[in-house]
N, C-alpha and C positions, 0 to 999 in steps of 0.2 A: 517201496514203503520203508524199508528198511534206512534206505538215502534220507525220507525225508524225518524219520527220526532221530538220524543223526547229526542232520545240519541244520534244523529248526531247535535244538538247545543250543546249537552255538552263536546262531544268532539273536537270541535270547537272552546271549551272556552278553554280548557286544552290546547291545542297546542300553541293558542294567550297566553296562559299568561307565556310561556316559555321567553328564551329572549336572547341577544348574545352582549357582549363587543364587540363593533363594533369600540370603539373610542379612542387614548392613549392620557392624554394631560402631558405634559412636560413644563418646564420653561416657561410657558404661552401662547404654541402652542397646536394644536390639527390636530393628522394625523390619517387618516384610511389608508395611506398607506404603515404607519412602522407596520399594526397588521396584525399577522397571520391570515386573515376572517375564522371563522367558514362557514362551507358549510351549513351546516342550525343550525336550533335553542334547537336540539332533543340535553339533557343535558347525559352525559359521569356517568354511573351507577357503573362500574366495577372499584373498586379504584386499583386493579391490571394492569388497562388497563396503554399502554402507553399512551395510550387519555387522559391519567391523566396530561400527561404532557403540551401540548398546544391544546389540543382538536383532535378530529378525523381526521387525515388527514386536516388539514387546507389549506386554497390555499396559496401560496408565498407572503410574504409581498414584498413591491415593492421598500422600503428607509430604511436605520437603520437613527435615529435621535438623535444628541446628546444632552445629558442633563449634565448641572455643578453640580457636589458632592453639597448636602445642596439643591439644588430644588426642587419643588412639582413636582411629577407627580400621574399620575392617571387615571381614564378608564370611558367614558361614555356608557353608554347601547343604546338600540335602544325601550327599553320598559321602566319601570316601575317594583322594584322588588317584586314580588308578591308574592313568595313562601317564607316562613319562612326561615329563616335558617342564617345562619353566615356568613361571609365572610375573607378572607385577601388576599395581595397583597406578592408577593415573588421576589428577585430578584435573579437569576441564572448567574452565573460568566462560562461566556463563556473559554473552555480549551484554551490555546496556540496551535498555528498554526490554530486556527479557528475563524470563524467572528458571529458576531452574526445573519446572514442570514444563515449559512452553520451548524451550531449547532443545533441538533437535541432535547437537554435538556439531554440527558445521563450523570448518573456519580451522583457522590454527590456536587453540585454546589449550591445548593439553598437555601434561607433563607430568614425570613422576616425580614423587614428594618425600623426604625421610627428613629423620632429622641428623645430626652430627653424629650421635652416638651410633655403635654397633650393632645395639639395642633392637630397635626399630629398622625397620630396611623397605623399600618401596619396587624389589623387585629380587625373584630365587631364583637359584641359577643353578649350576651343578657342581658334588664333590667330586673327589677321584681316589684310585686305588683304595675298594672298587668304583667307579664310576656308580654316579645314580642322582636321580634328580634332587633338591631339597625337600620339594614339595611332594613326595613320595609319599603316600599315605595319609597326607593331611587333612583336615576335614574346615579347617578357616587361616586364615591369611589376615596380618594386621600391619600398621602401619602407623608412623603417626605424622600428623598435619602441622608443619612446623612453621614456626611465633610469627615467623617473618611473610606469611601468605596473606595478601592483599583479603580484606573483608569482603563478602558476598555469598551470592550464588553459585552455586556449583554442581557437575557432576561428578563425583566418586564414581569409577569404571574400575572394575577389576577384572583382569583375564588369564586364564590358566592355558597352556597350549601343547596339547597332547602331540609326541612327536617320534609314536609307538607304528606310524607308517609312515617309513620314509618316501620323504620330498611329498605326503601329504599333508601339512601341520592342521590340527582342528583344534578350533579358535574356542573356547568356553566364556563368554561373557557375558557379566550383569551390569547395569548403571545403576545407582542409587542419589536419589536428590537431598541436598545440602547445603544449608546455608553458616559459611565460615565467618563467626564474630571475631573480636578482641585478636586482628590480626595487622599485619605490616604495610611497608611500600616495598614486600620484593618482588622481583621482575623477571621468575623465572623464564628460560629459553621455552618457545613453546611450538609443539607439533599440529600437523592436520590427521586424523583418523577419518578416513583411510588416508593413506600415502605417508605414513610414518615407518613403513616394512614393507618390501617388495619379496615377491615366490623366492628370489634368488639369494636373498638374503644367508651367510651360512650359517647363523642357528634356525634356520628355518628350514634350509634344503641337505643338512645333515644326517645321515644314518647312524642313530646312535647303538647301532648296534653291532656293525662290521665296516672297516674297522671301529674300534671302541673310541670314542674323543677322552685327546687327552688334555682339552682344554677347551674352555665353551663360555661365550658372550652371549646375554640373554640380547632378543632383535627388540630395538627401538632405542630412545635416546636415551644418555647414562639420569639417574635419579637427580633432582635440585635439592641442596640441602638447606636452601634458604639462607 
């Protein structure tokens, strides 16, 4: 009895400090009801999974919302990010003949997005001496959709990737739907989710915590500045 009172609060702590982009904010709104909710807060292991793509089965978002080429957007949590690890934000260019509520993520559509300035960034990575992640404590992650992104529909994906057990990384991910106005002819380079990061990858199968790194690339491809 004594065992199970001491290992039923810790894992108790473990599950609380998990956590779910529950929120998109855009052009200086904020909807939970353009995000694909995660069913719960248990983070997507298998980087082969299609869970990779907007989370496991997520429920229906209920709006797509639109944002002007060149606006902030960006995702609030429902916690606190606890787990070490990296983050970035991707946008996914929904095919023709589909909307962004009916598009599944399939295909090579996805890329991450900033703009020129410093300002804005479309993916955290890690400081040093002492080492520690960016996203360290954060509780939302913003970005902005720059001038030159082709008009349309879209999915907004962001993901946080806790990397607090080595060579486990878990994957924290929401989708949010979007349709981008008053935008360009650019042509960013674009990825497949899944198959955009393999297990082997080394910000993925990294111990960040023996030895300490003393330098670290967030996994997946560098951001498009437009």
């Amino acid at each position: 009895m004594k065992f199970l009172a001491v290992i039923l609060p810790f894992f108790a702590t473990q599950v609380s400090a998990h956590y779910i982009w529950t929120t998109v904010m855009a052009g200086g709104l904020s909807s939970n009801a353009a995000v694909r909710q995660p069913l719960n807060n248990t983070p997507v292991e298998a980087v082969t999974s299609q869970a990779m793509v907007c989370n496991n089965n997520p429920r229906p978002a209920s709006e797509t919302i639109t944002v002007a080429a060149g606006s902030t957007v960006g995702f609030k949590l429902d916690n606190t990010l606890y787990h070490q690890g990296p983050a970035a934000i991707y946008l996914g260019q929904v095919p023709s003949g589909q909307t962004a509520a009916s598009w599944n993520g399939a295909g090579s559509a996805w890329f991450k997005a900033r703009t020129h300035t410093h300002t804005f960034i479309a993916e955290w990575g890690a400081r040093f001496n002492p080492f520690q992640f960016t996203t360290q404590n954060l509780s939302q992650l913003s970005t902005t959709i720059p001038r030159n992104t082709p008009s349309g529909d879209y999915l907004l994906r962001v993901e946080q990737i806790g990397l607090h057990v080595a060579g486990k990384p878990q994957y924290y991910i929401s989708c949010a739907q979007i349709t981008v106005t008053g935008g360009g002819s650019g042509n960013p380079p674009r990825v497949s989710i899944p198959g955009y990061v393999s297990a082997s990858d080394p910000g993925l199968s990294v111990n960040i915590y023996n030895p300490v790194p003393t330098s670290y690339t967030v996994p997946g491809p560098r951001p498009w500045t437009g």
